[in-house]
C-alpha positions in Angstrom: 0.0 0.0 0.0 3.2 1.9 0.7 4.5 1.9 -2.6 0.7 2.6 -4.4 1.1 5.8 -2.0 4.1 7.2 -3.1 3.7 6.3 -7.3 0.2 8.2 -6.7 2.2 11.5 -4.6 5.1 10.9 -7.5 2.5 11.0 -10.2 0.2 13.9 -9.0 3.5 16.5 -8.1 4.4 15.6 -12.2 1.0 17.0 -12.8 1.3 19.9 -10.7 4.9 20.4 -12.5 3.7 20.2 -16.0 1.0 21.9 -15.0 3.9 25.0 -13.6 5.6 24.5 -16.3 5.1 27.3 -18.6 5.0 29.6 -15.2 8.3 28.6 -14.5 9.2 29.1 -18.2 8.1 32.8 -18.5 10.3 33.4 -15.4 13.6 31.6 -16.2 13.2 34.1 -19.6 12.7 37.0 -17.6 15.6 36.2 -15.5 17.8 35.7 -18.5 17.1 38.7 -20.0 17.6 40.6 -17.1 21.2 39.2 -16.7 21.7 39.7 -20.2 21.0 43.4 -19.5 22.9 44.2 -16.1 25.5 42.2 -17.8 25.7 44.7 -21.0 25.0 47.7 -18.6 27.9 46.2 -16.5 30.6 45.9 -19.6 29.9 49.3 -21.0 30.6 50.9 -17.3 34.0 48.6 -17.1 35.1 50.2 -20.1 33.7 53.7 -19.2 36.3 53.2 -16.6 39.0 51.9 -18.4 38.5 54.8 -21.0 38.6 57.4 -18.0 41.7 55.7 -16.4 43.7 55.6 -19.5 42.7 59.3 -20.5 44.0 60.2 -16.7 47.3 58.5 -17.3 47.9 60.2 -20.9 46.6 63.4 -19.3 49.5 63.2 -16.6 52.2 61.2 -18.7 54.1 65.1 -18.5 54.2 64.2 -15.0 55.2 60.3 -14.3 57.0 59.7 -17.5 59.9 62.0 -16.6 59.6 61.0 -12.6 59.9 57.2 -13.4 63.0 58.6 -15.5 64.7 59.9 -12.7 63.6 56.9 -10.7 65.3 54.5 -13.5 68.6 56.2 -13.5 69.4 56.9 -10.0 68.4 53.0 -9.5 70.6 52.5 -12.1 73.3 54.2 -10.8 73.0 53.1 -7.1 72.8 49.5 -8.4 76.1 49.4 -9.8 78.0 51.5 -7.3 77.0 49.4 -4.6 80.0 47.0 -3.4 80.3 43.5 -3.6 78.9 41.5 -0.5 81.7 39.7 1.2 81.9 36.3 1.5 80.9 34.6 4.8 83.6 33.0 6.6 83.3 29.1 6.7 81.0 27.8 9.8 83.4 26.5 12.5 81.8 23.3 13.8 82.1 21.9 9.9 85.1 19.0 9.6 87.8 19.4 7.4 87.6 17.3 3.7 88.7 13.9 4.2 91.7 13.5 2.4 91.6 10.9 -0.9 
């Protein structure tokens, strides 16, 4: 009687889900094309703002192109004026090579 039960509860929720069906359909499309429009709404703001950032770095290039100038030669020059690190004196509690 069990198993009559649940093919009858089984049988009457695919009813009630064909029944839904189209309901559920209408919505899923209405989701979708709500996505679809944040999402274009969302990619022409992301280059809105990449247009604006690139138009303020060309707009102060007068500025940072000559400081990262500066900033490339005196790193240049301080590299190679630094001295060589000295070498580390052996560790004292390592044995001498064993002779061959």
């Amino acid at each position: 009687m069990k198993t009559f039960l649940k093919i009858l509860l089984a049988a009457v929720l695919l009813i009630v889900a064909i029944k839904l069906s189209p309901l559920l359909f209408i919505a899923a499309l209405a989701g979708l094309i709500a996505a679809a429009v944040l999402g274009a709404l969302g990619l022409s703001l992301l280059a809105a703002l990449v247009a604006v950032v690139l138009a303020f770095a060309v707009a102060l290039s007068p500025i940072w192109i000559p400081v990262l100038c500066v900033i490339g030669v005196i790193s240049l020059f301080r590299r190679n004026s630094k001295p060589a690190a000295p070498t580390p004196p052996p560790a004292a509690n390592v044995p001498p090579p064993i002779p061959a």
